[in-house]
C-alpha positions as CSV (number, residue, x, y, z in Angstrom):
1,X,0.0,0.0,0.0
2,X,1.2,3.5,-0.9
3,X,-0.3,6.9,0.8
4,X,0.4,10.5,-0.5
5,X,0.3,13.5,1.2
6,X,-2.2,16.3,-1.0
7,X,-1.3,19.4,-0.1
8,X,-3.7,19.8,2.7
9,X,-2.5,18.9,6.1
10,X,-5.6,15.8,7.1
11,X,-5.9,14.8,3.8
12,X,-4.3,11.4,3.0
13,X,-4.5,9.5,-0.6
14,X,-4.1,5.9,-0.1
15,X,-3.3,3.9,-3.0
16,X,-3.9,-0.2,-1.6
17,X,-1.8,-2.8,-3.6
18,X,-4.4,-4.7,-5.9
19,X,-3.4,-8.5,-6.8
20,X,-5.3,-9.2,-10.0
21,X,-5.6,-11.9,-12.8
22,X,-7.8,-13.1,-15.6
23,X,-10.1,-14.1,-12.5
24,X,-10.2,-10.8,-11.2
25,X,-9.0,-9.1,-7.9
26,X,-8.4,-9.0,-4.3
27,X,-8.0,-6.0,-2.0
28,X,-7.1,-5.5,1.3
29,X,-9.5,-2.1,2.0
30,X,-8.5,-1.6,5.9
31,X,-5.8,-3.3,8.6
32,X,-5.4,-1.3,11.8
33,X,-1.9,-1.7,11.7
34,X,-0.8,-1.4,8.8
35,X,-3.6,2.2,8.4
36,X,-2.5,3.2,12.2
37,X,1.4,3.2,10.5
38,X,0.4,6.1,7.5
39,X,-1.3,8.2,10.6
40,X,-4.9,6.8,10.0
41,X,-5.4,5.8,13.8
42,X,-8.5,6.8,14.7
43,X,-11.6,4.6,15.7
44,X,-13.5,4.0,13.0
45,X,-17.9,3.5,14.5
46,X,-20.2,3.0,11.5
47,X,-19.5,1.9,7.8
48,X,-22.1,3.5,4.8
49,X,-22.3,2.2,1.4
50,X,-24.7,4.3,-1.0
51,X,-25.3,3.7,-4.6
52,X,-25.7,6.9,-7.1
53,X,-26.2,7.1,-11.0
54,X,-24.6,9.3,-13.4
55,X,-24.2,13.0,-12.4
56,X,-25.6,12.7,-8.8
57,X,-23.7,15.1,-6.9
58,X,-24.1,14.8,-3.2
59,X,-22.6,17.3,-0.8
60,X,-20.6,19.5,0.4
61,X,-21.8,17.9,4.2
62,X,-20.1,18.2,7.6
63,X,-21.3,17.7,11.0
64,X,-21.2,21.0,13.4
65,X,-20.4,18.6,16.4
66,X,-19.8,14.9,16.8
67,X,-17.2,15.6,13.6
68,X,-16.4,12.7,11.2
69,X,-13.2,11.3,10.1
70,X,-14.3,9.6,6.8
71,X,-12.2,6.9,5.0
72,X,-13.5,6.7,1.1
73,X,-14.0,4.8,-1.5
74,X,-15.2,3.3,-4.5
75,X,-16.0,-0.4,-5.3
76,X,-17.9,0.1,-8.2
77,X,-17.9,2.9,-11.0
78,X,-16.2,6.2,-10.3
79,X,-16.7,9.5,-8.6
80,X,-15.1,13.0,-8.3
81,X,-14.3,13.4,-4.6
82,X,-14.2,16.7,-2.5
83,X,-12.7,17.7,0.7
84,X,-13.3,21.2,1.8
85,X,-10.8,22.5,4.7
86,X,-13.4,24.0,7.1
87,X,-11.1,24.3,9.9
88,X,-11.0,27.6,10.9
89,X,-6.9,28.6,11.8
90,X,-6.2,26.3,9.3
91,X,-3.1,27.2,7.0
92,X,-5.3,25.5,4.4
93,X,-8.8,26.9,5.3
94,X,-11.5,27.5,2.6
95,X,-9.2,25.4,0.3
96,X,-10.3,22.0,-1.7
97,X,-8.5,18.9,-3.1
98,X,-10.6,16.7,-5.4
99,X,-9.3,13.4,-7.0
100,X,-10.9,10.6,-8.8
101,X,-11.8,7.3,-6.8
102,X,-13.1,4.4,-9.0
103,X,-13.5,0.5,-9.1
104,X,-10.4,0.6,-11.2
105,X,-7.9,2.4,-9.4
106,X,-9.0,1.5,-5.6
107,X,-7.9,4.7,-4.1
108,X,-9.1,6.0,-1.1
109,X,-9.5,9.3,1.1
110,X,-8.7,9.9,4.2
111,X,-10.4,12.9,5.5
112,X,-9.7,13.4,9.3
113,X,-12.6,15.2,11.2
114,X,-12.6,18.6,10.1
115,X,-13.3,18.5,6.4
116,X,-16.9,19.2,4.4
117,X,-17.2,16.3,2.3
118,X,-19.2,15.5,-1.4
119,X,-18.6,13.6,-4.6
120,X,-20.5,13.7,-7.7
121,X,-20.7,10.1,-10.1
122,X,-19.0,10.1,-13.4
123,X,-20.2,6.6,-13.9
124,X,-23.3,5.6,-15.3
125,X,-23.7,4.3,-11.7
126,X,-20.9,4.3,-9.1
127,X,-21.2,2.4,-5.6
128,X,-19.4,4.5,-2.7
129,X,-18.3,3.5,0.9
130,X,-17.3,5.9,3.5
131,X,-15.9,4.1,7.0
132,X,-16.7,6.6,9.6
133,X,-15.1,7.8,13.1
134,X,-18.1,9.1,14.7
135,X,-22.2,8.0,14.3
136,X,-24.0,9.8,11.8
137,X,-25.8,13.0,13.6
138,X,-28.5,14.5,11.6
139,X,-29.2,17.2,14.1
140,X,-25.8,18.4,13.6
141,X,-25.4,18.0,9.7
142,X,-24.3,21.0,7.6
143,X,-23.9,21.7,3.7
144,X,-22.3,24.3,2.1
145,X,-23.2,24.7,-1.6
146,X,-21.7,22.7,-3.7
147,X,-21.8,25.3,-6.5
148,X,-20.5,28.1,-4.2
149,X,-18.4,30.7,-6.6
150,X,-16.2,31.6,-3.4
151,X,-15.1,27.8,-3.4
152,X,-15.1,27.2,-7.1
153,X,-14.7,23.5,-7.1
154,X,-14.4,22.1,-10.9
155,X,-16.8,19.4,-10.4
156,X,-16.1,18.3,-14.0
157,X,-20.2,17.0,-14.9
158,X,-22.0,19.8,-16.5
159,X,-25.9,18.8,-15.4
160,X,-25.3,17.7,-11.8
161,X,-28.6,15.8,-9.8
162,X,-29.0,17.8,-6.6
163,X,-31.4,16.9,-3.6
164,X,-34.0,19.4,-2.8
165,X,-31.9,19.2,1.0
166,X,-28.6,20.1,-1.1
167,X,-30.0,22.8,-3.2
168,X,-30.8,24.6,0.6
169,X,-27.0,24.3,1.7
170,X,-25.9,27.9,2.6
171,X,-22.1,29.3,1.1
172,X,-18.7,29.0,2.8
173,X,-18.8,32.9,3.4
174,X,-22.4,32.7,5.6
175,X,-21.5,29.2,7.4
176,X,-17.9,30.5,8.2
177,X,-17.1,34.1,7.1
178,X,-19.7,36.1,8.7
C-alpha cells in the first residue's frame, strides 16, 4: 500500500496494492496496523455504502459537532471526490482537493474530522463506501453549496442531480465568514 500526502494537512491518498488476474482481484481495503502506521489511527464507528447514477452530486456535508473522520471509496464505477478545509486557523482553510476514486484504481480518502465532504458520479452508476469515526448525527449536519463561486470547485459534470436538502445548503462565506 502506498499513501500521499495532498497538499492539505488531514488529507491522505491511499493507494492499496491490488493483486489481480484473468479471475479478477483482491484488495485488502483496511488493517489497523498497517492504516495506524500512514497516521490513519483513529476509531473508525459505522460503515455506509450508497449507490448513485450518473451525475448525482451529493454534498458538500459536515457535521457542526460529533465531527467525522471519513475513509472513502469506491468499489464500483467512479466519482469525483471533495474535501473542503473548514477548519478555521487552518493554514489550508477554505481550500479543496478533489481526485478521482473508482472500481479501477482503488484509491481511497482519508479525511480526518474537520473536512466538508461531497462527490459527484462520473459513472453511469458508481457504488461509494465511506468508513466513519463518529455516528451519523443529523441534528448536527451541515452543507455548504456545492456550487458556491467563493469555493469554485471544478466538479467536471455539466448537469449535476441535486437533492432538494442540497439545493438549501448555505455558502462557505455565511457558514464560516460572517
Amino acid at each position: 500500500m502506498e499513501s500521499e500526502k495532498v497538499g492539505i494537512e488531514g488529507l491522505l491518498l491511499v493507494k492499496p496494492k491490488i493483486f489481480g488476474d484473468a479471475r479478477g482481484f483482491f484488495v485488502e481495503t483496511w488493517n489497523k496496523e498497517r492504516y495506524a502506521e500512514i497516521g490513519i489511527d483513529f476509531p473508525f464507528v459505522q460503515d455506509n455504502h450508497s449507490t448513485s447514477a450518473y451525475g448525482v452530486l451529493r454534498g458538500l456535508h459536515y457535521q457542526k459537532e460529533h465531527a467525522q473522520g471519513k475513509l472513502v471509496s469506491v468499489s464500483y464505477g467512479s466519482v469525483f471526490d471533495v474535501a473542503l478545509d473548514i477548519r478555521r486557523g487552518s493554514k489550508t482553510f477554505g481550500q479543496w482537493f478533489g481526485v478521482e476514486l473508482s472500481a479501477e484504481n482503488q484509491w481511497q480518502l482519508w479525511l480526518e474530522p474537520g473536512f466538508a465532504h461531497g462527490f459527484v458520479v462520473t459513472s453511469e452508476i458508481a457504488h461509494f463506501h465511506y468508513k466513519c469515526t463518529e455516528y451519523y448525527a443529523p441534528q448536527y449536519e451541515e452543507g455548504i453549496r456545492y456550487d458556491d463561486p467563493d469555493i469554485a470547485i471544478e466538479w467536471g459534470v455539466k448537469d449535476v442531480i441535486v437533492s432538494e436538502k442540497d439545493k438549501k445548503n448555505n455558502s462557505f462565506k455565511d457558514l464560516f465568514l460572517s
